[in-house]
C-alpha positions as CSV (number, residue, x, y, z in Angstrom):
1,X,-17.7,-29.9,-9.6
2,X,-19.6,-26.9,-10.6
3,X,-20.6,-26.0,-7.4
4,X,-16.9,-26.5,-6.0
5,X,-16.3,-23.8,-8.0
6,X,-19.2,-21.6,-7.5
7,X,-18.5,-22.0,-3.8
8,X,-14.8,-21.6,-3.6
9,X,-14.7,-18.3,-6.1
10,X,-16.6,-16.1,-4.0
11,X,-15.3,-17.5,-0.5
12,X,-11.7,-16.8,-2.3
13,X,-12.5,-13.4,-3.7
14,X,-14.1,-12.4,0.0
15,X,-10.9,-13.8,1.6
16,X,-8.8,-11.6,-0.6
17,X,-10.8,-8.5,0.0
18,X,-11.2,-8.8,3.6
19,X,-7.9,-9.4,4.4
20,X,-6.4,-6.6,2.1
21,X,-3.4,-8.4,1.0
22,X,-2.3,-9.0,4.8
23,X,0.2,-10.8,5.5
24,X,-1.3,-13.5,7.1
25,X,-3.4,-13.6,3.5
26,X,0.1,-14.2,1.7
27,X,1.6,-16.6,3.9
28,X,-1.6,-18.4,3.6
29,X,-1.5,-18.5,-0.1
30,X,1.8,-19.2,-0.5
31,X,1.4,-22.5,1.9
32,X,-2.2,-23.5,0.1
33,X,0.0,-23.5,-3.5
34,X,3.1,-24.9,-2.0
35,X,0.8,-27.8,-1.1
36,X,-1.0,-27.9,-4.4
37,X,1.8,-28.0,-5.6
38,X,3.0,-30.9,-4.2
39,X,-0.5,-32.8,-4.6
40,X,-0.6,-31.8,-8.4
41,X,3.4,-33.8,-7.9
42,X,1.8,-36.8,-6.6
43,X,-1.4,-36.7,-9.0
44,X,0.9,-36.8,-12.0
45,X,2.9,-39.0,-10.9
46,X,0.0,-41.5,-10.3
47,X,-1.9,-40.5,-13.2
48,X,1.5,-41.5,-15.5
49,X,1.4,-44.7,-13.8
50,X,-2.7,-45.3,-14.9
51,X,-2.1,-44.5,-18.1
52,X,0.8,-46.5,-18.6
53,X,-1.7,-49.4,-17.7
54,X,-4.5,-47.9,-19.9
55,X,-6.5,-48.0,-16.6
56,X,-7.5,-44.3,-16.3
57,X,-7.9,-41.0,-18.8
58,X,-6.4,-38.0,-16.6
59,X,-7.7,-35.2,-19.0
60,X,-11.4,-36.4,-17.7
61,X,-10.3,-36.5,-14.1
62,X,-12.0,-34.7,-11.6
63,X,-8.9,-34.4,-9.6
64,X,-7.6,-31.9,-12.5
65,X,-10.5,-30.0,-12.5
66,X,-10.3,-29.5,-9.0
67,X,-6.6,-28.3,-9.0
68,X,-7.3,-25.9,-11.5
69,X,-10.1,-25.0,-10.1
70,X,-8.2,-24.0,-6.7
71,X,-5.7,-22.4,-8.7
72,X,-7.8,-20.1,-10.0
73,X,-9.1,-19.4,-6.6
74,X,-5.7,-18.6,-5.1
75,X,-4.9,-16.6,-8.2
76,X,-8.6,-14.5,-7.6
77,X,-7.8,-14.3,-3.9
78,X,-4.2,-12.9,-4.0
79,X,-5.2,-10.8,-7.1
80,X,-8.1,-9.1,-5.0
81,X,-6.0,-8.6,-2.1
82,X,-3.4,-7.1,-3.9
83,X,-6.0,-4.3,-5.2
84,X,-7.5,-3.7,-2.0
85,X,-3.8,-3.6,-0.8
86,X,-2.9,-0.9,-3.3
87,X,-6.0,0.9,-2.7
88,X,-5.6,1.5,0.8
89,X,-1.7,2.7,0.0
90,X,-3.0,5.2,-2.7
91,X,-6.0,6.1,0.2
92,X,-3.1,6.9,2.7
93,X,-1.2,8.7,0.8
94,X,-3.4,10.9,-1.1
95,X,-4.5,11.8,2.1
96,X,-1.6,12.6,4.3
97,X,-0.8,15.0,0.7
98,X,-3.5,16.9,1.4
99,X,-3.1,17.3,4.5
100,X,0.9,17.9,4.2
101,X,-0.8,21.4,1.5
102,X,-2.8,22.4,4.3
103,X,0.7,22.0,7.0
104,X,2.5,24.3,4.4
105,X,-0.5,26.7,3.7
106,X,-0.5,26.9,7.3
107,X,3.4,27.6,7.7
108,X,3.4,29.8,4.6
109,X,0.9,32.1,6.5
110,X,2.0,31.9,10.3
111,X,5.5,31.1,9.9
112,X,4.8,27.8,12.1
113,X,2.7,24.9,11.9
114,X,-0.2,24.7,13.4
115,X,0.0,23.3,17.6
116,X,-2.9,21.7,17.4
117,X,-4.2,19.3,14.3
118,X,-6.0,16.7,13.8
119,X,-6.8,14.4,10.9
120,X,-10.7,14.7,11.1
121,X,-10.5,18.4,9.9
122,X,-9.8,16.9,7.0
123,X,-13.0,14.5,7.0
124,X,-12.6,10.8,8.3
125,X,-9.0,9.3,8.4
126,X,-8.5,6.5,5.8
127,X,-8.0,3.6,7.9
128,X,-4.6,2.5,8.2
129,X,-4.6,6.6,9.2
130,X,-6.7,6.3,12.8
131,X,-4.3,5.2,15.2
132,X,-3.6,8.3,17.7
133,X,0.3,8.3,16.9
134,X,-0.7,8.5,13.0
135,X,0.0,12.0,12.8
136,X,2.2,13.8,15.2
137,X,2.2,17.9,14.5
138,X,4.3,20.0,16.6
139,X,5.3,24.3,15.5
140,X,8.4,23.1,14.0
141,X,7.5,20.2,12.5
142,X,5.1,17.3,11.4
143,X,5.1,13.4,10.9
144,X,2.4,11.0,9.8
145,X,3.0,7.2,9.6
146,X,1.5,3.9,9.1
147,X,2.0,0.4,9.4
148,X,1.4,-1.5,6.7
149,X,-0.3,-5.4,7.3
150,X,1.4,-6.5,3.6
151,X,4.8,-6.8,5.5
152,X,6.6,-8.3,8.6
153,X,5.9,-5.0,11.1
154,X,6.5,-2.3,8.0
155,X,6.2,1.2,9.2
156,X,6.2,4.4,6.4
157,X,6.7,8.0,7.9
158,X,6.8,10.8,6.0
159,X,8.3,14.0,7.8
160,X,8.7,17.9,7.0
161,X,12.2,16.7,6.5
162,X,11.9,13.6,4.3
163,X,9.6,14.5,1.8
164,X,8.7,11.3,1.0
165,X,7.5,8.3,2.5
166,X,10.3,6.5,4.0
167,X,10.3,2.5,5.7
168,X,11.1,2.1,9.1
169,X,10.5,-1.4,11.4
């Protein structure tokens, strides 16, 4: 049992940082729990009917163990994909603000915003920030977006207009 669990924590904490709180990832751990869920159901229900014949002690069941044990790795996995999902929001953002104070430096000296810009003059793109329709920047105005993997084909946009980071589909 001991190496169960020092094999499934890292695979689960890898899982949950490679797939950044996808949604794939989610769907995936909600279907894993649904059916541990269901097993732990059918365990108790079979472990009431062993002790009622004094047959078998559930507390010193491996089975137990081993749905805790996957528990806890669901509970790692979605906890670490849920950070690395946050950190690649606060990543976007913070960067598509700096950029937006170097739009309005620009526009606050010219009067216009610059024709031609690009992300790398800024240093490298966060990820989620590298698709070529990521940041569109015309004279009278600007518009960055992203899609984010967390949700059902979730776009933000943030615009000269809108301030803030809006959703779109």
């Amino acid at each position: 049992m001991n190496k169960f669990a020092l094999i499934i924590g890292p695979v689960a904490l890898g899982a949950g940082l490679v797939s950044e709180g996808s949604f794939a990832h989610q769907l995936f751990l909600i279907a894993t729990a649904f059916g541990l869920i269901l097993f732990a159901v059918l365990a108790g229900l079979w472990s009431a009917l062993a002790v009622r014949r004094q047959t078998w002690q559930p507390w010193h069941s491996s089975c137990w163990r081993a749905v805790g044990i996957i528990a806890a790795a669901l509970a790692l996995s979605w906890g670490a994909g849920a950070g690395m999902h946050a950190w690649r929001v606060h990543q976007t953002r913070s960067y598509v603000a700096q950029a937006v104070a170097t739009l309005d430096a620009h526009h606050a000296k010219t009067g216009a915003y610059p024709p031609a810009f690009s992300l790398e003059t800024m240093g490298t793109p966060p990820k989620w920030l590298r698709r070529p329709q990521s940041c569109t920047v015309t004279p009278q105005d600007f518009r960055f977006e992203y899609w984010d993997p967390a949700g059902m084909m979730d776009g933000f946009e943030l615009t000269n207009t809108h301030r803030s980071w809006t959703a779109f589909d």
